[in-house]
ZADO-1210 file (C-alpha; in nm, 4 decimals, padded with zeros to 6 digits):
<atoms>
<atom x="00.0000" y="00.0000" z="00.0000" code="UNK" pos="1"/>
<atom x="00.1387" y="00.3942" z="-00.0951" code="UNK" pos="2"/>
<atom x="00.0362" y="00.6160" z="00.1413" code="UNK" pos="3"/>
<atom x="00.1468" y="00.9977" z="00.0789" code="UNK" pos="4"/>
<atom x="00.1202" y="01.2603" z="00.4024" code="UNK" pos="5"/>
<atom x="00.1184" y="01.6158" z="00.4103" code="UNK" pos="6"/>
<atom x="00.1972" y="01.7394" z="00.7543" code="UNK" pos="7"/>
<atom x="00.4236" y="02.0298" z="00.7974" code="UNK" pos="8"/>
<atom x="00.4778" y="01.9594" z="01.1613" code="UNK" pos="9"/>
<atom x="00.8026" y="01.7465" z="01.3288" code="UNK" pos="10"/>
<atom x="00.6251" y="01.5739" z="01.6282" code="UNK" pos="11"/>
<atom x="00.2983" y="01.4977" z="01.4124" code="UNK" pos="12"/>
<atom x="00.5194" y="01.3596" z="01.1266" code="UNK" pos="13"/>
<atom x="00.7176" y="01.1274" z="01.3999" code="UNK" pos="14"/>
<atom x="00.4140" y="01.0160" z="01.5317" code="UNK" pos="15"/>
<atom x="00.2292" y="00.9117" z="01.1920" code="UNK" pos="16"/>
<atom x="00.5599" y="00.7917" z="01.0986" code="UNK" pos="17"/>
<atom x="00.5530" y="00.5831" z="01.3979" code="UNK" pos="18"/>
<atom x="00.1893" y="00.4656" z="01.3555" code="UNK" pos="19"/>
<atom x="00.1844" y="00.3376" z="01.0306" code="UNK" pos="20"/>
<atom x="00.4939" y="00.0979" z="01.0995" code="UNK" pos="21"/>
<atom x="00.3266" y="-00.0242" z="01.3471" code="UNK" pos="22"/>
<atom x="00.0401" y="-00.1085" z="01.1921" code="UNK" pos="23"/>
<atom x="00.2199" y="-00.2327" z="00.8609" code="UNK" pos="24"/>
<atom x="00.4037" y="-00.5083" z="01.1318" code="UNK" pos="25"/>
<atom x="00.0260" y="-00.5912" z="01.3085" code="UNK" pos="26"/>
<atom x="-00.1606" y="-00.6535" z="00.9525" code="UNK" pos="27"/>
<atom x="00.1378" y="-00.7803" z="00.8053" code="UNK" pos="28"/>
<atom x="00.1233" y="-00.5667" z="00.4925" code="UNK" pos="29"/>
<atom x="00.3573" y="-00.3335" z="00.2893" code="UNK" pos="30"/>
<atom x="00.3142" y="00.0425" z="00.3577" code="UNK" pos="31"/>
<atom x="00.5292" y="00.2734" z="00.1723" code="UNK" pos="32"/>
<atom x="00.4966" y="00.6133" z="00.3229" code="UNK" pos="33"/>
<atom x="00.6407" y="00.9312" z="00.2358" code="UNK" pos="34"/>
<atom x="00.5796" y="01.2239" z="00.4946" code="UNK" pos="35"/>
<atom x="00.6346" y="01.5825" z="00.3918" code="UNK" pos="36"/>
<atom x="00.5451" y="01.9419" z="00.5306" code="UNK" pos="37"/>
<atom x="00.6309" y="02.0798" z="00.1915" code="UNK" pos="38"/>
<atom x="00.3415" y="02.1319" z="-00.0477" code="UNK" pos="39"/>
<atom x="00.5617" y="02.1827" z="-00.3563" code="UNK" pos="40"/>
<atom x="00.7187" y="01.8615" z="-00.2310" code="UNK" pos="41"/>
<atom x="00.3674" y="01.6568" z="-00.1953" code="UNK" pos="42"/>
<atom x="00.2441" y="01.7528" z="-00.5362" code="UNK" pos="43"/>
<atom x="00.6161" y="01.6628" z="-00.7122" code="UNK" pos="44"/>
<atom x="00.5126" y="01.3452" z="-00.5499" code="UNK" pos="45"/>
<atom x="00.1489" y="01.2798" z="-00.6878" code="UNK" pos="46"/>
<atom x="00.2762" y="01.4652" z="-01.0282" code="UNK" pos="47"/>
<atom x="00.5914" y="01.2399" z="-01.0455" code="UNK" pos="48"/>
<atom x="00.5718" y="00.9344" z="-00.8667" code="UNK" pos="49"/>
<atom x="00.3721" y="00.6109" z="-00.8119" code="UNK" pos="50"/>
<atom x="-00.0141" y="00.5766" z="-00.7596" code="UNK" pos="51"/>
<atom x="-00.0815" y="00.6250" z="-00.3933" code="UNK" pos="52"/>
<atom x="-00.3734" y="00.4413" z="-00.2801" code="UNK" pos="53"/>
<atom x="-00.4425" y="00.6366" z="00.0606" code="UNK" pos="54"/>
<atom x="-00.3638" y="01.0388" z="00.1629" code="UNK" pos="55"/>
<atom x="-00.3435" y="01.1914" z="00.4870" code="UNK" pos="56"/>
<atom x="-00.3542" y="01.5241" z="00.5009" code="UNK" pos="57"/>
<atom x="-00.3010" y="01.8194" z="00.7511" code="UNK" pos="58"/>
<atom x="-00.6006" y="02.1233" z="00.6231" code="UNK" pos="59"/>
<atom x="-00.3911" y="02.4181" z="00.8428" code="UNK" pos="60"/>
<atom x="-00.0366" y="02.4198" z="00.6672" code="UNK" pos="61"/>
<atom x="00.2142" y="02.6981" z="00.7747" code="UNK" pos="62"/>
<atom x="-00.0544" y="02.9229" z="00.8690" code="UNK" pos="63"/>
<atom x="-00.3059" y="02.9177" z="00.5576" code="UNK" pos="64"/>
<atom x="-00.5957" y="02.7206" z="00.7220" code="UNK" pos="65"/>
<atom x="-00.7418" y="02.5777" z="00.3984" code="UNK" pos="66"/>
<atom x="-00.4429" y="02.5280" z="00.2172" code="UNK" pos="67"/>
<atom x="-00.5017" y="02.0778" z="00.2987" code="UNK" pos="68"/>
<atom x="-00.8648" y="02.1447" z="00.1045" code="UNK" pos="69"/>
<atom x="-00.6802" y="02.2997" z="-00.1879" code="UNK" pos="70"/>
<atom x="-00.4246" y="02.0541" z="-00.1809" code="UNK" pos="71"/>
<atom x="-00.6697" y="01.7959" z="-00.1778" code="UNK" pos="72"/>
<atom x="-00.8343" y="01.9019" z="-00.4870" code="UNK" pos="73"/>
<atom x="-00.5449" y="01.8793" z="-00.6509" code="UNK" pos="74"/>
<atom x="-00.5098" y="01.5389" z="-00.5555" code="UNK" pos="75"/>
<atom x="-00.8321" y="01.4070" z="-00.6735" code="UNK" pos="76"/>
<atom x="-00.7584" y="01.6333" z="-01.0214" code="UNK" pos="77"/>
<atom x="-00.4227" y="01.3999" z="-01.0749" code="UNK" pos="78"/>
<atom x="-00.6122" y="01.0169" z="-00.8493" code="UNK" pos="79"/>
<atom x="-00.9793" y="01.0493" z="-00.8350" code="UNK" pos="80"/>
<atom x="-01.0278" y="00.7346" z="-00.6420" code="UNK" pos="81"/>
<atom x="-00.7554" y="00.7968" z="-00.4246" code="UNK" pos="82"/>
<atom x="-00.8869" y="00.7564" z="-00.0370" code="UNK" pos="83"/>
<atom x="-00.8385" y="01.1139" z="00.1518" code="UNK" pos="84"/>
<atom x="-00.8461" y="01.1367" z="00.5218" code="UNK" pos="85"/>
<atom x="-00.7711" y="01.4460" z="00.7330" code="UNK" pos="86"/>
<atom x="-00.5255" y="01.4280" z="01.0320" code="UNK" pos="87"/>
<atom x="-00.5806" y="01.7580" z="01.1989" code="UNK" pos="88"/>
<atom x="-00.6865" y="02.0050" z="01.4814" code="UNK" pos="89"/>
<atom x="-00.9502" y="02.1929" z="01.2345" code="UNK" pos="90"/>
<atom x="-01.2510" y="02.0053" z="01.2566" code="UNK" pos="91"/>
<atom x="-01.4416" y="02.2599" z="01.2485" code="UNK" pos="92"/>
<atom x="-01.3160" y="02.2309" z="00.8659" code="UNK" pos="93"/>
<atom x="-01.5617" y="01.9337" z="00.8051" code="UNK" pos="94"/>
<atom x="-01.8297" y="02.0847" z="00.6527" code="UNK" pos="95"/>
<atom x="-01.5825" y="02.2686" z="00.4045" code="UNK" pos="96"/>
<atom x="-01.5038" y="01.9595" z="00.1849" code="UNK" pos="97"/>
<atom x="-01.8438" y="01.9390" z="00.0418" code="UNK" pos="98"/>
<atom x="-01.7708" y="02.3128" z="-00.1030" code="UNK" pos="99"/>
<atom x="-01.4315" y="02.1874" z="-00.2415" code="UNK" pos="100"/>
<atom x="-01.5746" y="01.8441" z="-00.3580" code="UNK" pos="101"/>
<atom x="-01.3091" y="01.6457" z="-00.2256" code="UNK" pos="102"/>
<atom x="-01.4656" y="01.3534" z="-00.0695" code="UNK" pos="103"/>
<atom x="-01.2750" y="01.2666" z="00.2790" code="UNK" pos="104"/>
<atom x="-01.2837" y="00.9458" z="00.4153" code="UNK" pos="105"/>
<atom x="-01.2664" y="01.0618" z="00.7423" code="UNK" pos="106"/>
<atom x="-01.1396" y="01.3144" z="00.9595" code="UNK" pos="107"/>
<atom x="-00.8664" y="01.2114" z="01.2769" code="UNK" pos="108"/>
<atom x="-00.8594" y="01.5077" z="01.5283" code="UNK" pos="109"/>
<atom x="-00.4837" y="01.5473" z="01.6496" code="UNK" pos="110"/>
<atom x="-00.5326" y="01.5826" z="02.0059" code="UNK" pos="111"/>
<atom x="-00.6945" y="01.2221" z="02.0608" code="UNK" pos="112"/>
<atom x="-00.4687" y="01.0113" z="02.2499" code="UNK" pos="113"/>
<atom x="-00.2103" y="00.7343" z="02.0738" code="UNK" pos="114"/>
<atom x="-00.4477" y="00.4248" z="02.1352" code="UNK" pos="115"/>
<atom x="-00.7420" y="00.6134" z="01.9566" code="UNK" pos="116"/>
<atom x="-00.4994" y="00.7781" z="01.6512" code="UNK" pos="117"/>
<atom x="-00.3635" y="00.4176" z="01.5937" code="UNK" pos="118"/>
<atom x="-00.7252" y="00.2210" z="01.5806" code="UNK" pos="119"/>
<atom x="-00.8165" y="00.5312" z="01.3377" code="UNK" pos="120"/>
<atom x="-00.4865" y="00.5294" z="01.1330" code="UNK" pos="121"/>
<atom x="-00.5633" y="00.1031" z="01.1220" code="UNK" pos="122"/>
<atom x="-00.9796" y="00.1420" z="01.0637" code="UNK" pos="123"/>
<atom x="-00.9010" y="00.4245" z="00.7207" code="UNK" pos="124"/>
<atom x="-00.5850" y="00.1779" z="00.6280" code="UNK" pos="125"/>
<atom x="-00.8254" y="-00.2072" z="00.6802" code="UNK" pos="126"/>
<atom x="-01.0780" y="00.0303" z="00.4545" code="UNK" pos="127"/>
<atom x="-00.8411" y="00.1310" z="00.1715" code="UNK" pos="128"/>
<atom x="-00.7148" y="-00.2157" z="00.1851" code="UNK" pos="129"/>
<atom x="-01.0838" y="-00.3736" z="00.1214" code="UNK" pos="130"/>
<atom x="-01.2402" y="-00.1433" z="-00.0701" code="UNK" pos="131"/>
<atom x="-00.9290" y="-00.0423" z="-00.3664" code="UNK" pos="132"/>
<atom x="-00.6649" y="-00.2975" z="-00.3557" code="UNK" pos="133"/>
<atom x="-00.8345" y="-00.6371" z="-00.3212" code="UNK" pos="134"/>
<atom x="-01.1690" y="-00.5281" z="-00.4661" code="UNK" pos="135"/>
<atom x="-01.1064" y="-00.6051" z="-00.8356" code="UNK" pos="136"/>
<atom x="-01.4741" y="-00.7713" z="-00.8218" code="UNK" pos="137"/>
<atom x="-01.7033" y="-00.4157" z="-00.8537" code="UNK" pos="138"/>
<atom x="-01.5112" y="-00.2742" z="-01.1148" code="UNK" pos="139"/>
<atom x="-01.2752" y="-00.3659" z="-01.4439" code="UNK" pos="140"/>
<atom x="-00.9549" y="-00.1988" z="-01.4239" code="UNK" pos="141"/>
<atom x="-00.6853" y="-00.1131" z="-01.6124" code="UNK" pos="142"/>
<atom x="-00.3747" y="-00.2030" z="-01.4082" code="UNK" pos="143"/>
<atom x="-00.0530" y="-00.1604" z="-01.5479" code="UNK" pos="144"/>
<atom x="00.2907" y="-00.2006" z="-01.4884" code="UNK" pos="145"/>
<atom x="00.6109" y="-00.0384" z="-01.6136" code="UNK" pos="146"/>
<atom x="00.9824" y="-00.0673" z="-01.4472" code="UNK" pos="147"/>
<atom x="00.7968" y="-00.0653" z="-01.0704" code="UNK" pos="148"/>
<atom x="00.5775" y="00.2069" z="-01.1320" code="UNK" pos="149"/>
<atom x="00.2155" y="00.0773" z="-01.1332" code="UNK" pos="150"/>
<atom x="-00.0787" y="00.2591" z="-01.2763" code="UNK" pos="151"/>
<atom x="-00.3955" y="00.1230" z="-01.1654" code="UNK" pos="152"/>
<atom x="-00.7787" y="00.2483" z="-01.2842" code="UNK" pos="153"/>
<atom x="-01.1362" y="00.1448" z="-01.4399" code="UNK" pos="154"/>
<atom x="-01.0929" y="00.1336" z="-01.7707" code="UNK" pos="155"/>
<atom x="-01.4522" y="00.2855" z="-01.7856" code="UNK" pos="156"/>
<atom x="-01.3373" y="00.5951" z="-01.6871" code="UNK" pos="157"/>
<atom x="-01.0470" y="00.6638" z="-01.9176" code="UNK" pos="158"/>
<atom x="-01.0648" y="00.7934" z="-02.3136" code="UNK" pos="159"/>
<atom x="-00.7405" y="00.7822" z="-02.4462" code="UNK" pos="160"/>
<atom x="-00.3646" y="00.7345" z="-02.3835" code="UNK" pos="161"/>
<atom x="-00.1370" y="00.9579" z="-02.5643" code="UNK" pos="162"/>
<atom x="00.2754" y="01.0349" z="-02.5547" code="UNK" pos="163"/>
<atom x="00.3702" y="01.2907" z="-02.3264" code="UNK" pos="164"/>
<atom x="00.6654" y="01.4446" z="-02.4922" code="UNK" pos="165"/>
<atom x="00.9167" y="01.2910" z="-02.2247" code="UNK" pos="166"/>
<atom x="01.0778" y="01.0104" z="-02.2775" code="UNK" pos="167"/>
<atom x="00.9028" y="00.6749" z="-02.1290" code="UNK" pos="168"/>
<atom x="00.6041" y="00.8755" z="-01.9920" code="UNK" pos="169"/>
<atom x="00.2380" y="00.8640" z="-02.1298" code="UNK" pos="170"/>
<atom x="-00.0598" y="01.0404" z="-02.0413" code="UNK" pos="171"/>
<atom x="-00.3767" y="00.9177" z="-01.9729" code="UNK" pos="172"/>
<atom x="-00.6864" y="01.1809" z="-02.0380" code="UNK" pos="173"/>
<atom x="-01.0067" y="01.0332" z="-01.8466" code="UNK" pos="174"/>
<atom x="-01.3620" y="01.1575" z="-01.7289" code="UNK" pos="175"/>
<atom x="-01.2518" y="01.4970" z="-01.5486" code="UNK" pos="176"/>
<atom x="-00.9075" y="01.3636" z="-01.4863" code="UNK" pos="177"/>
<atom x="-00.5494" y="01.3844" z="-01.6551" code="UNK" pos="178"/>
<atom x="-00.3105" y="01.1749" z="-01.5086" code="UNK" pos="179"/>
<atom x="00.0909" y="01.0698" z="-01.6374" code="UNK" pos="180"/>
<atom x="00.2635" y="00.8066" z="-01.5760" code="UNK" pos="181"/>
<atom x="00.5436" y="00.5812" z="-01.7262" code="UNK" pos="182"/>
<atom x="00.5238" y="00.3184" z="-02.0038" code="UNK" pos="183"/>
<atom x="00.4808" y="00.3448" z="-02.3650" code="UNK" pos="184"/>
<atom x="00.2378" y="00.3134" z="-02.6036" code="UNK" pos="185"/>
<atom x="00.4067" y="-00.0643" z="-02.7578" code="UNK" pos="186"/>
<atom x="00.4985" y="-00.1967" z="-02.4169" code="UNK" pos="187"/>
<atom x="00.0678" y="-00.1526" z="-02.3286" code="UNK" pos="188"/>
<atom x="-00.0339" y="-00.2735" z="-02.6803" code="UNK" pos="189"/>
<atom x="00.1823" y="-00.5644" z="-02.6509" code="UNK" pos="190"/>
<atom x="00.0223" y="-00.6272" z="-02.3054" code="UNK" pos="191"/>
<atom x="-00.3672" y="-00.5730" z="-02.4272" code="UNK" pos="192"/>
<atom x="-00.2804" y="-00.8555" z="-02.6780" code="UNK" pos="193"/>
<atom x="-00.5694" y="-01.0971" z="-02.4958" code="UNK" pos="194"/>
<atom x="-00.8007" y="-00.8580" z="-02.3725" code="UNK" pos="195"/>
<atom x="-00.8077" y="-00.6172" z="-02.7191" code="UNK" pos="196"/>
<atom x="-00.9246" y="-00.2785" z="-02.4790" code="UNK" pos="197"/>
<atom x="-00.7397" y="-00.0705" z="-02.6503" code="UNK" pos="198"/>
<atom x="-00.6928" y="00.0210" z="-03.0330" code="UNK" pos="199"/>
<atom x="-00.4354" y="00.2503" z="-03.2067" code="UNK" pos="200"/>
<atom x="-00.5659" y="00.5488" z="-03.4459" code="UNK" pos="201"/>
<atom x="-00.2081" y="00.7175" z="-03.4371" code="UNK" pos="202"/>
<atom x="00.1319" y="00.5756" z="-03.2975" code="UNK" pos="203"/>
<atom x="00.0997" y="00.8208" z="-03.0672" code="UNK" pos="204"/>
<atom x="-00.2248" y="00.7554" z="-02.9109" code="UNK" pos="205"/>
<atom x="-00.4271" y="00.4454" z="-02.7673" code="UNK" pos="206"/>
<atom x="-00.7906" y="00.4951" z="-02.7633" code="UNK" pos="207"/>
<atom x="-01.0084" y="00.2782" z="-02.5380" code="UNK" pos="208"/>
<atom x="-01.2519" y="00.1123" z="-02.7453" code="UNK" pos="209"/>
<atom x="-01.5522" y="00.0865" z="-02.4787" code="UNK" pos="210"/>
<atom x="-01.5779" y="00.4908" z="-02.4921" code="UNK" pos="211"/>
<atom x="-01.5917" y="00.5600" z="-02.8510" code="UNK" pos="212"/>
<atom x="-01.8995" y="00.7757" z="-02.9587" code="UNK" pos="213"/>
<atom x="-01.8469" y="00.8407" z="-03.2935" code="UNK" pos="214"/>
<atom x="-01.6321" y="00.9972" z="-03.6024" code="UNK" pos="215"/>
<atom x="-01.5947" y="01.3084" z="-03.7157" code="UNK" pos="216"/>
<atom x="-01.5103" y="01.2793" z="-04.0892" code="UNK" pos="217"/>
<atom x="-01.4064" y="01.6316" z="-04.1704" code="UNK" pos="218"/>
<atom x="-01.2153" y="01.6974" z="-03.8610" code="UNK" pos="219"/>
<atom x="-01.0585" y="01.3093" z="-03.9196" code="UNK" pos="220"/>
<atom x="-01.1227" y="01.2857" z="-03.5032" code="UNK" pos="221"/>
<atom x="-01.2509" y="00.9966" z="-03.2808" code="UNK" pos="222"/>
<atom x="-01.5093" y="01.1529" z="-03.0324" code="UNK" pos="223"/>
<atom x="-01.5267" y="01.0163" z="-02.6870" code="UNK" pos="224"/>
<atom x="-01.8130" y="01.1127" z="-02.4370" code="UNK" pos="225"/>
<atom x="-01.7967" y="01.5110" z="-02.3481" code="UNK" pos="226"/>
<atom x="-01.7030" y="01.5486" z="-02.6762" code="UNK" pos="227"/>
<atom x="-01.3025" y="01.4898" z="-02.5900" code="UNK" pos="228"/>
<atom x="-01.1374" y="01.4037" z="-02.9448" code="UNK" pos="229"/>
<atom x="-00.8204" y="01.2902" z="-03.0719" code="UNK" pos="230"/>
<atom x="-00.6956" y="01.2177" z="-03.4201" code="UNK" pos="231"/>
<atom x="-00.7249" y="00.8917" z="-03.6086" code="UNK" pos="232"/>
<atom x="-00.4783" y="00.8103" z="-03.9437" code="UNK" pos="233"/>
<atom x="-00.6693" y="00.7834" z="-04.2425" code="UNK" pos="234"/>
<atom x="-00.5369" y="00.4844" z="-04.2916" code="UNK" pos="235"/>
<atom x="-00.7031" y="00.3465" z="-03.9518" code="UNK" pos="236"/>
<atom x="-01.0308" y="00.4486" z="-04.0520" code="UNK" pos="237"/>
<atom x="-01.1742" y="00.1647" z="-04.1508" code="UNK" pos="238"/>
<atom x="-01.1205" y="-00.0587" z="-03.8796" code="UNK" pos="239"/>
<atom x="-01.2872" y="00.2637" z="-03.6633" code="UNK" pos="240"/>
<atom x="-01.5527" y="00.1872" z="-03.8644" code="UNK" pos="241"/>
<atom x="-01.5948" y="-00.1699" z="-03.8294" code="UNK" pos="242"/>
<atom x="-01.5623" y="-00.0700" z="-03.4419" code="UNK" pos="243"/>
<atom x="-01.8435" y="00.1621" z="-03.4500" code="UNK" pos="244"/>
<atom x="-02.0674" y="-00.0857" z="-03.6247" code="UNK" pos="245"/>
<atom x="-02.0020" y="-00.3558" z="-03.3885" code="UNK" pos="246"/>
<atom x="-02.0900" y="-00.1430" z="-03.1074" code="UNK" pos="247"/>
<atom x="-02.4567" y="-00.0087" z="-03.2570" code="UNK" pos="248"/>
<atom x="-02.5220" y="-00.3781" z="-03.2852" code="UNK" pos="249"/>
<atom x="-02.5024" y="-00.4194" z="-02.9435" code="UNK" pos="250"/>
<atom x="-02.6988" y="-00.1344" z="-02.8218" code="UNK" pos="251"/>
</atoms>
């Protein structure tokens, strides 16, 4: 499990620190945490790094008493089925994440004693394990894996994959989300063999089949639901097409 935490404080950091080995030895389970108090820091992370599953955040950081809400947006912009929960002493915050659509878990206040922070720490950590690692039941995802960093998603939510410009790094452009992460466009085709999600209008873009709307001829552009686009070769037209017709026969 990857588990990211902003807290800009030394004794809070020690203590989650502290916590969540404990707990990893109790379950037995992997936790890979990184703790930092630096915001620039925390979104290099979630920009940069590995899928975290879980995120515990701090709202009050250096002062700016909101600044964990606006941080937390921009988590669920870049993971929008990561797990949120907020470690902190403004709960009086609460009501606030419905106005910034954020979607916390829970919320741990800081002054509870250790006993009560661990079985709250354990109860959002037993969740995240249930509900987004082992359930692969509820929903089809697209989990991938390139040189240890792991990408994992429903493949219902995502319209195309395209290059990123950097070498080794893709982008994926979903329902309200963009999200990059590393692997290229041959190394995913070659493992989509079997399964045949995804289909290739351009060498530089993957388009998942199960969200294609329709074709815009004059524009030569595959349309996706809310109208997101992408181009399509002439010479890949046809099988679009055949595509398109296979999918009005099922409707």
């Amino acid at each position: 499990m990857r588990i990211l935490v902003l807290e800009d404080t030394i004794a809070h950091q020690v203590r989650i620190e502290t916590t969540l080995a404990e707990i990893a030895q109790e379950l037995g389970i992997d936790i890979q945490a990184k703790i930092t108090g630096k915001i620039k820091e925390f979104k290099e992370y979630i920009e940069q790094d590995d899928i975290n599953q879980l995120y515990f955040l701090d709202i009050d950081i250096k002062g700016e008493e909101t600044k964990g809400l606006e941080v937390a947006q921009f988590i669920r912009h870049h993971n929008p089925y990561a797990i949120i929960v907020f470690v902190t002493s403004k709960s009086e915050f609460a009501t606030m994440t419905f106005k910034y659509k954020v979607s916390a878990l829970d919320f741990i206040d800081k002054d509870i004693n250790d006993e009560a922070f661990k079985t709250r720490i354990k109860e959002t950590i037993l969740y995240t394990k249930s509900t987004l690692i082992e359930n692969t039941n509820m929903v089809d995802y697209f989990d991938y894996s390139y040189r240890g960093n792991d990408v994992r998603m429903p493949y219902n939510d995502i319209f195309y994959i395209e290059t990123s410009g950097s070498s080794h790094k893709l982008r994926i452009v979903g329902k309200n989300f963009i999200k990059e992460f590393y692997g290229t466009i041959t190394d995913i085709q070659e493992k989509d063999r079997e399964s045949q999600r995804f289909f290739s209008p351009h060498k530089s873009y993957l388009v998942n089949i199960g969200n294609i709307v329709d074709y815009d001829k004059k524009n030569r552009e595959i349309i996706f639901y809310e109208n997101h686009r992408c181009p399509i070769t002439r010479m890949k037209v046809k099988y679009l097409k055949e595509i398109l017709k296979k999918k009005d026969k099922k409707s």
